[in-house]
Wavefront OBJ file of the C-alpha trace (Angstrom):
o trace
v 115.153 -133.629 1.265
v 113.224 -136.670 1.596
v 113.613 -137.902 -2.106
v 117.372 -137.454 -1.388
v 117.939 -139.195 1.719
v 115.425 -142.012 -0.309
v 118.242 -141.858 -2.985
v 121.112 -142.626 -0.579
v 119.208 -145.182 0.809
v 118.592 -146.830 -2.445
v 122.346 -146.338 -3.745
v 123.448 -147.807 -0.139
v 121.860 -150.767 -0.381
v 122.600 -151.320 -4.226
v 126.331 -150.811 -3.575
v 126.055 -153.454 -0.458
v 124.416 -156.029 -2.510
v 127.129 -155.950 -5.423
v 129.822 -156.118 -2.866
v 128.200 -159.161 -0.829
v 126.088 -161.161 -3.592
v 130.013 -162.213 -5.404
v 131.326 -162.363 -1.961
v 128.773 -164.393 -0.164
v 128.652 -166.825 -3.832
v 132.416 -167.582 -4.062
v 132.839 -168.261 -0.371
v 129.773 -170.473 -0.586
v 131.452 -172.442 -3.533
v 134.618 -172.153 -2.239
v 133.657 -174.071 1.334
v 130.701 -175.997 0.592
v 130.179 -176.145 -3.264
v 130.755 -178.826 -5.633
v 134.123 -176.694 -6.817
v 135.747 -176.668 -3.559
v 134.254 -178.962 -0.428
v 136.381 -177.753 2.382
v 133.787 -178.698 4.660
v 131.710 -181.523 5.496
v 128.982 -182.094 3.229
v 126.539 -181.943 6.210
v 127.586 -178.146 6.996
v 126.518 -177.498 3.165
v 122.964 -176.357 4.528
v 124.358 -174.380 7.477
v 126.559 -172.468 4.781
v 124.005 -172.036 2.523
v 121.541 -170.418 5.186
v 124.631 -167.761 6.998
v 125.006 -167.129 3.133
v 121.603 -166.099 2.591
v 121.003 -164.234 5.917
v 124.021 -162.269 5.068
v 122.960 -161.124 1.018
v 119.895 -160.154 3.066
v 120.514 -158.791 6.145
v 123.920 -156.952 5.447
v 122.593 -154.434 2.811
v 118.937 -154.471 5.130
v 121.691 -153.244 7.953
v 123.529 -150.967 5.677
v 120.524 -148.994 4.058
v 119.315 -148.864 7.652
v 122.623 -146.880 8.815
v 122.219 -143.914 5.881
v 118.532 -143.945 6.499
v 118.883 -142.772 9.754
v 122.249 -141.120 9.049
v 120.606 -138.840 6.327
v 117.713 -137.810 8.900
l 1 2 3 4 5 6 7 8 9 10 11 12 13 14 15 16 17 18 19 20 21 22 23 24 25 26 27 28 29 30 31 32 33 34 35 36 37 38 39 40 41 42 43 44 45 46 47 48 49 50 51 52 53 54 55 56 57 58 59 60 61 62 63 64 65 66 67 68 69 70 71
């Protein structure tokens, strides 16, 4: 039971990351890269870090849900 829920957990969090890694990159490109600039160049760094908190706090969040879902 335990190796299972362990499992879930593992596949969760996989399947989060290759959803938001491509998602977070292109919209990071896309409004403050050097391929699209939509924004100031002083919000770069403010983009950068939601960017980052969300590749690792979104699949942190999600593995957390089946964790306890799988109980």
């Amino acid at each position: 039971m335990r190796l299972r829920r362990l499992a879930l957990t593992l596949a969760a969090l996989a399947a989060s990351l290759v959803v938001l890694v491509p998602l977070c990159v292109l919209a990071v490109l896309g409004l403050a890269g050097p391929h699209g600039g939509v924004l100031p160049a002083a919000w770069t760094p403010w983009v950068l870090g939601a960017a980052w908190l969300t590749v690792v706090l979104g699949p942190a969040w999600v593995a957390r849900l089946v964790w306890r879902r799988t109980g």
